[in-house]
One Martini backbone bead per residue (centre of mass of N, CA, C, O) as a GRO file, in nm:
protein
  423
    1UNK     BB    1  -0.721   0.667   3.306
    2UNK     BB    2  -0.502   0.857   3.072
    3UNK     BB    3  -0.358   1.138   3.078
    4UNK     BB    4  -0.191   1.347   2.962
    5UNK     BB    5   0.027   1.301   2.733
    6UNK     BB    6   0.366   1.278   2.670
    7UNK     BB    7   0.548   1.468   2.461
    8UNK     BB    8   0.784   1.436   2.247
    9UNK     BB    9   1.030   1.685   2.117
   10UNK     BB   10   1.048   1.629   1.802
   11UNK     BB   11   0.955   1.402   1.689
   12UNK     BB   12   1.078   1.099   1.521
   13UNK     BB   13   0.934   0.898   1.244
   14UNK     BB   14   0.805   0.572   1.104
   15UNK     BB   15   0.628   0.481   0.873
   16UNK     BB   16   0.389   0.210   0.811
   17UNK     BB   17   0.224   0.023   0.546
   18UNK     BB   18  -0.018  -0.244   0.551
   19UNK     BB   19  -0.187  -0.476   0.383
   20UNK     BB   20  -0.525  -0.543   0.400
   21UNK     BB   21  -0.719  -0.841   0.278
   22UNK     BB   22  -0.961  -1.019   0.117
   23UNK     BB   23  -1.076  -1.239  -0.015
   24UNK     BB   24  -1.027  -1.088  -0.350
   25UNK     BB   25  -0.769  -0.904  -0.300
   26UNK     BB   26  -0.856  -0.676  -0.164
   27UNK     BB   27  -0.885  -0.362  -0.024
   28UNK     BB   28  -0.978  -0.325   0.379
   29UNK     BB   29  -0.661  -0.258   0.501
   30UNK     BB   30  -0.407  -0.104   0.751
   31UNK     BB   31  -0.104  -0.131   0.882
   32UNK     BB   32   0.000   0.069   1.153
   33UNK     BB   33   0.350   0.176   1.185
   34UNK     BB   34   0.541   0.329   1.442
   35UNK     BB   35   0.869   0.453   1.472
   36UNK     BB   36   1.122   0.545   1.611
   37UNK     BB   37   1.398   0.741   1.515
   38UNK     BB   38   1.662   0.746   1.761
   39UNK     BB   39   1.721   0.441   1.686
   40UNK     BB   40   1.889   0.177   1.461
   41UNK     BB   41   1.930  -0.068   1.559
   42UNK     BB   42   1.820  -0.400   1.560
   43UNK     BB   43   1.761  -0.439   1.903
   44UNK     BB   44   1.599  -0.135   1.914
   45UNK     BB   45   1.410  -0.168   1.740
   46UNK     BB   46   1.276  -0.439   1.891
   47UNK     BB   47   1.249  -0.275   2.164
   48UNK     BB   48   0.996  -0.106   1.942
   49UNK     BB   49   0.729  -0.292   1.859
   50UNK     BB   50   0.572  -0.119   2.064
   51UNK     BB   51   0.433   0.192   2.001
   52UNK     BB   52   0.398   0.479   2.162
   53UNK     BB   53   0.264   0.668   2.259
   54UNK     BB   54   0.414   0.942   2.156
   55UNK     BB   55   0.414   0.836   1.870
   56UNK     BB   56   0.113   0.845   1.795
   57UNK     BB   57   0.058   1.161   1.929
   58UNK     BB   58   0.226   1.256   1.707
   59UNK     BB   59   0.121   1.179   1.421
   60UNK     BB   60  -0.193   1.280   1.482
   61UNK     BB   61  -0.009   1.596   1.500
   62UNK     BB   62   0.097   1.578   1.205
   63UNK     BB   63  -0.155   1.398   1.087
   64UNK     BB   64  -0.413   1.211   0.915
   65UNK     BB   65  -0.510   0.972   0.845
   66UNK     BB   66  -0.678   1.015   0.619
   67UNK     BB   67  -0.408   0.994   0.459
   68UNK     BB   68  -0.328   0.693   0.501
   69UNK     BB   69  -0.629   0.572   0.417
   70UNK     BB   70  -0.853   0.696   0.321
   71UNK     BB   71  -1.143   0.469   0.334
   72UNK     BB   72  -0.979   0.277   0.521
   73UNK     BB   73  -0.888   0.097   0.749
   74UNK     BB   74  -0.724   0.118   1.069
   75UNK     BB   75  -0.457  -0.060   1.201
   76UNK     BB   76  -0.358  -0.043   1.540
   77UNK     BB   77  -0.094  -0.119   1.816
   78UNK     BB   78  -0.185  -0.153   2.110
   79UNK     BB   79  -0.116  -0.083   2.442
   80UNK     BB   80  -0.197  -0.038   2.778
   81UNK     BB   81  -0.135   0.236   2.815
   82UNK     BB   82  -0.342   0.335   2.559
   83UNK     BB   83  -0.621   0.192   2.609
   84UNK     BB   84  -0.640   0.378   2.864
   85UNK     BB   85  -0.642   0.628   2.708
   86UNK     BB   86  -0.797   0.919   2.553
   87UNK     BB   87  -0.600   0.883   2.318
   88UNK     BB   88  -0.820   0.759   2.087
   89UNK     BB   89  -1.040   0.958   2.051
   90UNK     BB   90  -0.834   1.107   1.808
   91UNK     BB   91  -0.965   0.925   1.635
   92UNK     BB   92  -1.084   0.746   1.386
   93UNK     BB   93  -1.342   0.568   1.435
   94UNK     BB   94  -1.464   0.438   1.183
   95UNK     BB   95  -1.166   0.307   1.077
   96UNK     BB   96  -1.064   0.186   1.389
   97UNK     BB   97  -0.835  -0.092   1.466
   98UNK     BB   98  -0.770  -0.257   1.733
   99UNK     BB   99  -0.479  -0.364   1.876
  100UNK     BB  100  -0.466  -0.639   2.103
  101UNK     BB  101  -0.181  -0.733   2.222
  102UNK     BB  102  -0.048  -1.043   2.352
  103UNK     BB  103   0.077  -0.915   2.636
  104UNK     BB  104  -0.186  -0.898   2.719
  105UNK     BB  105  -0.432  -0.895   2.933
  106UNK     BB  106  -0.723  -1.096   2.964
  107UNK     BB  107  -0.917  -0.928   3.169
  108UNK     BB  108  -1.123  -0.750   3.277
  109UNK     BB  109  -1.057  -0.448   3.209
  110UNK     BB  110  -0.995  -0.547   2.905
  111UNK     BB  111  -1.301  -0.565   2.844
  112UNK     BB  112  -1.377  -0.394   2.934
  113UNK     BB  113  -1.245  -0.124   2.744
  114UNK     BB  114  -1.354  -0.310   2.481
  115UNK     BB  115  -1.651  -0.247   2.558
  116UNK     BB  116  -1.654   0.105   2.560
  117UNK     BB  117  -1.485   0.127   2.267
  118UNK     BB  118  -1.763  -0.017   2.102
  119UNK     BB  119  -1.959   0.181   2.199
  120UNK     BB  120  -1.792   0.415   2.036
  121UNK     BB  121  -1.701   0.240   1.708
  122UNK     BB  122  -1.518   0.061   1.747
  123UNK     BB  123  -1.276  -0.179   1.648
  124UNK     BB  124  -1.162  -0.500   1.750
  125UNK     BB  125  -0.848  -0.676   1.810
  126UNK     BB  126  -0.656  -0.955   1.809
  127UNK     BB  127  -0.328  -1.011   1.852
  128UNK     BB  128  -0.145  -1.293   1.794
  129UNK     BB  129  -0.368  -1.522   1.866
  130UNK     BB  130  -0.430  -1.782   2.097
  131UNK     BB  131  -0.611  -2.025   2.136
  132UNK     BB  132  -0.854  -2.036   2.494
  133UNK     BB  133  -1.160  -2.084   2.595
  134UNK     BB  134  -1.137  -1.882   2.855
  135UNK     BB  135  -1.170  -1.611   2.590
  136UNK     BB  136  -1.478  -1.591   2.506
  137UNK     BB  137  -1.563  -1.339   2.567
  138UNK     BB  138  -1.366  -1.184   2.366
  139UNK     BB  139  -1.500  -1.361   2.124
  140UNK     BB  140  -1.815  -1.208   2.140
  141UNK     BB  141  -1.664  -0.918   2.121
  142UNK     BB  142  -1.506  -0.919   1.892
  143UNK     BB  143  -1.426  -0.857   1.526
  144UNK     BB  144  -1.071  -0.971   1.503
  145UNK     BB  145  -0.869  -1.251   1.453
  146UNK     BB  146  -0.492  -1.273   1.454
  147UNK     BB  147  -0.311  -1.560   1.322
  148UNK     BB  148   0.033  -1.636   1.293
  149UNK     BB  149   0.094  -1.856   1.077
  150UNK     BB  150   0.432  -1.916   1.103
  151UNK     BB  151   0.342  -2.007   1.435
  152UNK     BB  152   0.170  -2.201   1.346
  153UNK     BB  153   0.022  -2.495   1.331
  154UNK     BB  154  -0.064  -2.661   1.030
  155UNK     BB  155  -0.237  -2.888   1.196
  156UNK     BB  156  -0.331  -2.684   1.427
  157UNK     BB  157  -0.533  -2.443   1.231
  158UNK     BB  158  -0.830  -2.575   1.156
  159UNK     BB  159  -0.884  -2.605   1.471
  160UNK     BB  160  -0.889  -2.319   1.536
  161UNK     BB  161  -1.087  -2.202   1.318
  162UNK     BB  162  -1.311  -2.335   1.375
  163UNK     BB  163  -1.329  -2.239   1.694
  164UNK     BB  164  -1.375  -1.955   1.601
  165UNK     BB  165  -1.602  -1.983   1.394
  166UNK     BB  166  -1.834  -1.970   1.652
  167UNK     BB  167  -1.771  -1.676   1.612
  168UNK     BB  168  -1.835  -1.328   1.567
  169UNK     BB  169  -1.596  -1.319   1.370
  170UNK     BB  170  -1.286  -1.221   1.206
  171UNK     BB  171  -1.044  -1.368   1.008
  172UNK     BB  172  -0.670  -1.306   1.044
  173UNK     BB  173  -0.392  -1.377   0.826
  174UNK     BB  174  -0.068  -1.368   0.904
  175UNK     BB  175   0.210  -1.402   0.705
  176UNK     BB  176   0.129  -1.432   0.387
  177UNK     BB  177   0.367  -1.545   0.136
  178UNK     BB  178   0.147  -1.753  -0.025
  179UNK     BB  179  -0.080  -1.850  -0.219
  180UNK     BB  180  -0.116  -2.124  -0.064
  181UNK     BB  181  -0.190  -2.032   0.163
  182UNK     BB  182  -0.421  -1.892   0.105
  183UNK     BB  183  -0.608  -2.086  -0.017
  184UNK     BB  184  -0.563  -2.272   0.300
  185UNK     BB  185  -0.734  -2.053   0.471
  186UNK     BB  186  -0.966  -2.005   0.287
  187UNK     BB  187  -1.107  -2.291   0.382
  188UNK     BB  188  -1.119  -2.198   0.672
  189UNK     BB  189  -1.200  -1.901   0.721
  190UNK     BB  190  -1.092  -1.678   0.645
  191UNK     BB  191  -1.115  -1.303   0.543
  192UNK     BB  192  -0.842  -1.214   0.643
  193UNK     BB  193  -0.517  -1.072   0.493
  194UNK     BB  194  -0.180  -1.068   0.522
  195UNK     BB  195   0.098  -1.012   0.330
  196UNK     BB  196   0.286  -1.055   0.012
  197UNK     BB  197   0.210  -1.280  -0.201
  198UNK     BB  198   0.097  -1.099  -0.446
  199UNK     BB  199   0.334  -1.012  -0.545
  200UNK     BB  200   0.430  -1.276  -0.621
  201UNK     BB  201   0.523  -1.442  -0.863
  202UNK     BB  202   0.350  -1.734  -1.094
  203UNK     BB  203   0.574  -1.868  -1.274
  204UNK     BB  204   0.465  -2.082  -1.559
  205UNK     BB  205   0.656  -2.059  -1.763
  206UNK     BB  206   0.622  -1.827  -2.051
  207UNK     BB  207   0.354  -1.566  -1.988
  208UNK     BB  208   0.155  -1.376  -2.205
  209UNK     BB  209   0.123  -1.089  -2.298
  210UNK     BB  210  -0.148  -0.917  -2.328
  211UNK     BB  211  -0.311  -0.682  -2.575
  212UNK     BB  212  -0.316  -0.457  -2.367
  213UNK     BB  213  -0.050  -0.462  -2.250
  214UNK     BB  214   0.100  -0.408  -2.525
  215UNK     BB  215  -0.047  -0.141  -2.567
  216UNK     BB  216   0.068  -0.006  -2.330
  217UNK     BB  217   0.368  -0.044  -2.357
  218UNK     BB  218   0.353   0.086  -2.646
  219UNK     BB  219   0.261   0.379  -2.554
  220UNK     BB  220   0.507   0.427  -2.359
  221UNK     BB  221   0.727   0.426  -2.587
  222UNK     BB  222   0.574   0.670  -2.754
  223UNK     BB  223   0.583   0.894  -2.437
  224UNK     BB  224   0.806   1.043  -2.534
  225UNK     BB  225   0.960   1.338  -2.570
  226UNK     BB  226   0.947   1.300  -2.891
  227UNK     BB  227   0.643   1.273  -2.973
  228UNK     BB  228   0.376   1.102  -3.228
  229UNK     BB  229   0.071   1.158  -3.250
  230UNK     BB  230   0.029   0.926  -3.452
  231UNK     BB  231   0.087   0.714  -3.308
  232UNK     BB  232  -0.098   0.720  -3.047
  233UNK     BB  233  -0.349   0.725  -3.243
  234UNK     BB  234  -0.302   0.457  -3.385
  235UNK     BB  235  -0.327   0.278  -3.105
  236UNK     BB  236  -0.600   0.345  -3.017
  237UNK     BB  237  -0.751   0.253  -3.303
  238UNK     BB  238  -0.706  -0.031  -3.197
  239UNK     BB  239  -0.801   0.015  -2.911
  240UNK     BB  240  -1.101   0.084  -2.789
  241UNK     BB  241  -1.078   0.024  -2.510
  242UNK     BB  242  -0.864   0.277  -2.470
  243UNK     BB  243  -1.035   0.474  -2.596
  244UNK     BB  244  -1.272   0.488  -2.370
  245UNK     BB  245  -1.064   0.549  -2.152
  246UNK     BB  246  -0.988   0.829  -2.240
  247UNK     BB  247  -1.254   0.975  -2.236
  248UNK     BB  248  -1.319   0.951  -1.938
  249UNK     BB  249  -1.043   1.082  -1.834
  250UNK     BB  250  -1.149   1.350  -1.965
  251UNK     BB  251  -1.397   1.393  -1.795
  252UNK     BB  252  -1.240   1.367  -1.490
  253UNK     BB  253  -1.028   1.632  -1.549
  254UNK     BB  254  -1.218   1.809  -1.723
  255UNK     BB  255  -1.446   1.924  -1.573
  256UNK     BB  256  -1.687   2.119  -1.763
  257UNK     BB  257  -1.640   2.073  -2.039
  258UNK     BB  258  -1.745   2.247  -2.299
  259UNK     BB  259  -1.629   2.097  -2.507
  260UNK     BB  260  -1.602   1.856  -2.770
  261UNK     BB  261  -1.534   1.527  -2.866
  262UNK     BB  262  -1.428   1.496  -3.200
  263UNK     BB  263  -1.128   1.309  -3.138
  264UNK     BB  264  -0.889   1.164  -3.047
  265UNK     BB  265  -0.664   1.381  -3.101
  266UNK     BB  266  -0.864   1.603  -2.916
  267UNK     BB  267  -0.824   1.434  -2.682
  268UNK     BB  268  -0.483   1.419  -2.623
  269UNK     BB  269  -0.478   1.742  -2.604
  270UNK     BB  270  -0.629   1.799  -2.361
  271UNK     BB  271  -0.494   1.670  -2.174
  272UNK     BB  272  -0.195   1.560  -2.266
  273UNK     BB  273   0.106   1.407  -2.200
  274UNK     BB  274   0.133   1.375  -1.872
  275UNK     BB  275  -0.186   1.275  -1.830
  276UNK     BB  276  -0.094   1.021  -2.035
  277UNK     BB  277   0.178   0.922  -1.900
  278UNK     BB  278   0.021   0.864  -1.594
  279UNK     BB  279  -0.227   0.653  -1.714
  280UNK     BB  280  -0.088   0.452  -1.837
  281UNK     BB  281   0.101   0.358  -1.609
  282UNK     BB  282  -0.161   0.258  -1.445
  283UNK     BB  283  -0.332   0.107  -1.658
  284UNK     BB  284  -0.200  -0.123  -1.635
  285UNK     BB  285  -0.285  -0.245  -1.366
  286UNK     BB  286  -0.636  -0.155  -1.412
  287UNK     BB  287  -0.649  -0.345  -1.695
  288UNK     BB  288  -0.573  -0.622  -1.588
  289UNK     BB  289  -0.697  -0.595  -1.303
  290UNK     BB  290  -1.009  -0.696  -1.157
  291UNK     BB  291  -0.979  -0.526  -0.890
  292UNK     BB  292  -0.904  -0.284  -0.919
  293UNK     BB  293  -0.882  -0.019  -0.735
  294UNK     BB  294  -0.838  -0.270  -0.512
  295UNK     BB  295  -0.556  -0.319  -0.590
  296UNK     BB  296  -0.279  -0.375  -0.464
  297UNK     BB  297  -0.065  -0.337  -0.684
  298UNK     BB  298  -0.153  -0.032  -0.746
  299UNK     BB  299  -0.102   0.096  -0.496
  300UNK     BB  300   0.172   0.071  -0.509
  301UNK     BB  301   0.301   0.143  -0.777
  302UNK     BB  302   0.175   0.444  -0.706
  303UNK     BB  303   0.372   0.482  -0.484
  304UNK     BB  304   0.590   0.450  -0.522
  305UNK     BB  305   0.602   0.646  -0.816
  306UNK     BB  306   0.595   0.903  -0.645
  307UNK     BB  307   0.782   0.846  -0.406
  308UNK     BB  308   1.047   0.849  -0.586
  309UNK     BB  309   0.989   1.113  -0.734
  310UNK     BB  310   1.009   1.312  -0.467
  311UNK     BB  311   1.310   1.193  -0.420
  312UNK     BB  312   1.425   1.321  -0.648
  313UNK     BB  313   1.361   1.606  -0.643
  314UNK     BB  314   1.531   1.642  -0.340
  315UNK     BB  315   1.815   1.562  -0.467
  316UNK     BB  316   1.844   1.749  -0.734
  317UNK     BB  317   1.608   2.021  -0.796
  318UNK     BB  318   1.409   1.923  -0.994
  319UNK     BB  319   1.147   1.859  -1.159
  320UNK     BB  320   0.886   1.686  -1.273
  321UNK     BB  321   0.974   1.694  -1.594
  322UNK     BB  322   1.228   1.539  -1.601
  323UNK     BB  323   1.394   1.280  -1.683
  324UNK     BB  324   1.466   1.151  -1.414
  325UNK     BB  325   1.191   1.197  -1.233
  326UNK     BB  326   1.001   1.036  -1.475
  327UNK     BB  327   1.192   0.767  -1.410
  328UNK     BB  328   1.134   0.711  -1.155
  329UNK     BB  329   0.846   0.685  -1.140
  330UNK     BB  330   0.837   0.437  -1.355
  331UNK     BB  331   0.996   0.232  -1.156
  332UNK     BB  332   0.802   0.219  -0.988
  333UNK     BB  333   0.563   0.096  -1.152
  334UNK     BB  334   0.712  -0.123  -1.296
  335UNK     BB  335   0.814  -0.302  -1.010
  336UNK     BB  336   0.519  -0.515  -1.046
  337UNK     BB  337   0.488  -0.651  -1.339
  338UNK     BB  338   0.539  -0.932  -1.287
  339UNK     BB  339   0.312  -0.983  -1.088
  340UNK     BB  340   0.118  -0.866  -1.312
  341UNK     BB  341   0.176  -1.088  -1.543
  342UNK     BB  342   0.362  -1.342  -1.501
  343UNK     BB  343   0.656  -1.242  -1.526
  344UNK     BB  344   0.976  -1.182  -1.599
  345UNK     BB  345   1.170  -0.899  -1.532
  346UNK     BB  346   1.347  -0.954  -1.800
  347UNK     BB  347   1.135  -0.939  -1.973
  348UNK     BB  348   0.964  -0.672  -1.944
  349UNK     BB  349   1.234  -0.499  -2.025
  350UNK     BB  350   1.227  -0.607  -2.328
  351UNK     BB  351   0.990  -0.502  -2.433
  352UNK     BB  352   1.084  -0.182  -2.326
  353UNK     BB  353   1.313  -0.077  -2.361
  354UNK     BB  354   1.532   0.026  -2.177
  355UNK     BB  355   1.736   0.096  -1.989
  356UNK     BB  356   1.986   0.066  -1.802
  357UNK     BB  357   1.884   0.218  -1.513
  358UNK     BB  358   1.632   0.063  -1.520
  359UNK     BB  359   1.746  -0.197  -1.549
  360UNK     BB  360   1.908  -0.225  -1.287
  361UNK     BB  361   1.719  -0.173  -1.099
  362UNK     BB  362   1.520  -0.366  -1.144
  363UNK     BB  363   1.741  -0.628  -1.142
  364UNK     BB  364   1.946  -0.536  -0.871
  365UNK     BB  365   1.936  -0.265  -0.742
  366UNK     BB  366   2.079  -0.017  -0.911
  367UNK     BB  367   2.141   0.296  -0.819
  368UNK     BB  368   1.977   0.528  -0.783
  369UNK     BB  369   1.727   0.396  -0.821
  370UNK     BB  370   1.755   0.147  -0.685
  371UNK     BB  371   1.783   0.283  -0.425
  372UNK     BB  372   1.471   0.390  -0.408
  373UNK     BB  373   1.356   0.098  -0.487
  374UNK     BB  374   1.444  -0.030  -0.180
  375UNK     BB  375   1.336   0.185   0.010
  376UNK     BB  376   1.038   0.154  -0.074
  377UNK     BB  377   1.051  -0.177   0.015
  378UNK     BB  378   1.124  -0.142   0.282
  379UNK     BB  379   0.865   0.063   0.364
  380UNK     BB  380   0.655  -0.196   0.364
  381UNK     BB  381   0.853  -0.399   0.546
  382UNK     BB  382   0.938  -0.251   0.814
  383UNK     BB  383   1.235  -0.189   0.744
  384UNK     BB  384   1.385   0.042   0.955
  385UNK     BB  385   1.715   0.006   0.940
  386UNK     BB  386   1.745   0.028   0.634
  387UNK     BB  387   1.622   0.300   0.563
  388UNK     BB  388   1.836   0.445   0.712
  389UNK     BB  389   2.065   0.368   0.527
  390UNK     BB  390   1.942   0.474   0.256
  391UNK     BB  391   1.937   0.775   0.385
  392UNK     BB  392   2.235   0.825   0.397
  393UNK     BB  393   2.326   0.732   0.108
  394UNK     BB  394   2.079   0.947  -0.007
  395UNK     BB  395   2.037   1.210   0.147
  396UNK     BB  396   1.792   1.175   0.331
  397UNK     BB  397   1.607   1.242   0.553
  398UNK     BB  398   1.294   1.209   0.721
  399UNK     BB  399   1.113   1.435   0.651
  400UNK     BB  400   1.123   1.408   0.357
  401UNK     BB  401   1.007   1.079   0.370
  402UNK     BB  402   0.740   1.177   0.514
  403UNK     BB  403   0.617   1.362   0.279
  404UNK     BB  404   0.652   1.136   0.036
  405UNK     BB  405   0.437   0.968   0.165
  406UNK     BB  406   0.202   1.133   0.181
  407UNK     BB  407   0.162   1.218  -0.052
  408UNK     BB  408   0.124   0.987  -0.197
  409UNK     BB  409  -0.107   0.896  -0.081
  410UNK     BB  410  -0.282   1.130  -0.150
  411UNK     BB  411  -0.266   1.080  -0.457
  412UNK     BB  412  -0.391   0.804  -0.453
  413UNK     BB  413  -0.690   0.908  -0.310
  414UNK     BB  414  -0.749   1.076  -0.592
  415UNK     BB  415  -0.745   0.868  -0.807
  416UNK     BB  416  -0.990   0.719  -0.707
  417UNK     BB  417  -1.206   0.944  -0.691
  418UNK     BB  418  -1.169   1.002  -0.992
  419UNK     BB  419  -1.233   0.694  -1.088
  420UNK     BB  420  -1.549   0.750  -0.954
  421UNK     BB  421  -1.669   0.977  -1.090
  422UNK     BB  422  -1.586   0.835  -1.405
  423UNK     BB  423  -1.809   0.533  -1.356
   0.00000   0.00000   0.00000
């Protein structure tokens, strides 16, 4: 056991945070990688692979995990070192999947220390994990093996996953980068899923935007500056399911109100135009995908579209009613659309008749918007070397970057918890 890990004077570091997905494609939990950021180069990147006591013991102490886990699991990746800390114990137990990385050897002392930490609460993952006959016992004792699907021949996989599902294990396909492959791994037998397929849309001719998705589209352009609360009676009344969900959000946000709702204009007036345009706005999501709050696409689209607006206030100093800082928010929001919609990008810009700054973003990721939304996707990708390249061109601190992840997250677990409140 190793005591009093020292830590780094204001290390700075990098989060990122990638879902990981269930069979129906909601969100299980996140893999946490924290990477320092003290050199930049690809080379050094790649020699901190493997994060540091060091960075997690800051990470700890500088915010908690439940900021930016929620209620879901968070896969940490263990090293060595860490494993035999007693720094794990200031994990949130129950939340907490310990992934033991590859290059660890799964000897006696770390089989007990992974039977210790079992006793404790904590759930234990083998990472990048190739089947041998051999590790069996640890087969029997942890809760997750982690399968590099890139790495490992398609022909010996089906045997793979079989051999493993003797044991009572869940299986995770890591790497996961399209439909076909998921649905390939579905069959063998995996349960839980890594990788960015949901994300790409498949599109097969040109497929139509359904009708409540063009009532939010039509909604989106009608709140905006100028708004006509008549016209937005309009859209609300054509179409109920909408009124609906109106009225329920009018309950979520304002508990307690005394007043009754007498018609949609006095439920539109109370709400206000910012909490009806930031509503629209994820509703596209939310009422589109059936996987609703754990929708891994609205989860995304949500952190960007934050994410964006809070680096755009730090670049600007404007409000965040202004109209550049709402219109980075739009971008960020809307830059999933293709693939919940399954529809090319090029459709999406013309249907909303958008400006040309969100229109360069959206489809070339030009001009400062598209800067901001090429960072927030570099930062999924846990690409963290081009991060650094767009923080100095877009003069973003690491500090300013870090607050603006963490507020997004804790945003995102406002609105899921607000919308199970009213549901």
């Amino acid at each position: 056991m190793v005591y009093g890990m020292a830590m780094e004077p204001e290390l700075k570091f990098f989060i990122g945070r990638q879902p990981i997905l269930d069979v129906k494609q909601q969100i299980f939990g996140y893999e946490l990688l924290f990477r320092a950021a003290s050199h930049h180069t690809t080379a050094q990147f790649e020699s901190q692979a493997q994060a540091s006591a060091s960075v997690i013991s800051s990470a700890l102490s500088d915010f908690g995990l439940q900021d930016v886990l929620g209620d879901k699991f968070g896969f940490l990746n263990i090293t060595a070192g860490v494993l035999h800390s007693e720094m794990l114990e200031l994990l949130p137990i129950e939340q907490s999947v310990l992934e033991i990385l590859e290059n660890i050897d799964l000897d006696d002392n770390v089989r007990l220390r992974c039977s210790e930490l079992k006793s404790m609460g904590f759930k234990i993952a083998l990472d990048d994990h190739v089947y041998a006959p051999e590790h069996s016992a640890f087969y029997k004792m942890v809760d997750i093996i982690k399968v590099d699907i890139m790495a490992t021949n398609p022909l010996e996989l089906p045997a793979i996953a079989a051999n493993l599902r003797k044991y009572p294990v869940q299986l995770l396909a890591e790497r996961v980068e399209t439909v076909e492959v998921f649905n390939q791994c579905l069959e063998y037998g995996f349960e839980l899923f890594q990788g960015y397929f949901f994300e790409r849309p498949v599109i097969i001719g040109q497929k139509r935007i359904d009708p409540s998705g063009i009532a939010m589209m039509k909604l989106l352009q009608q709140l905006n500056e100028d708004w006509d609360i008549d016209e937005v009676e309009d859209t609300f009344r054509e179409n109920p399911s909408l009124t609906f969900n109106l009225l329920k959000l009018v309950n979520s946000v304002m508990i307690g109100l005394r007043e009754k709702i007498k018609n949609i204009r006095h439920a539109i007036m109370i709400l206000g135009i910012n909490h009806l345009r930031r509503w629209v706005q994820l509703a596209l999501f939310a009422g589109k995908d059936d996987r609703g709050l754990n929708s891994p696409l609205l989860e995304m689209a949500a952190v960007r579209g934050r994410l964006m607006e809070l680096l755009m206030m730090q670049r600007t100093g404007q409000s965040r009613t202004s109209d550049l800082v709402e219109t980075a928010f739009l971008t960020g929001i809307l830059s999933l659309l293709d693939a919940l919609y399954e529809t090319p990008m090029e459709h999406v810009v013309e249907s909303l008749n958008l400006s040309e700054d969100m229109a360069d973003a959206l489809l070339r990721r030009e001009g400062q918007l598209g800067q901001l939304l090429e960072l927030a996707e570099k930062l999924e990708k846990t690409d963290f070397v081009t991060v650094q390249k767009l923080l100095d061109s877009l003069s973003i601190s690491l500090d300013q970057l870090l607050a603006a992840q963490l507020d997004a997250f804790n945003w995102r677990n406002s609105i899921v918890q607000g919308q199970r409140r009213s549901s």
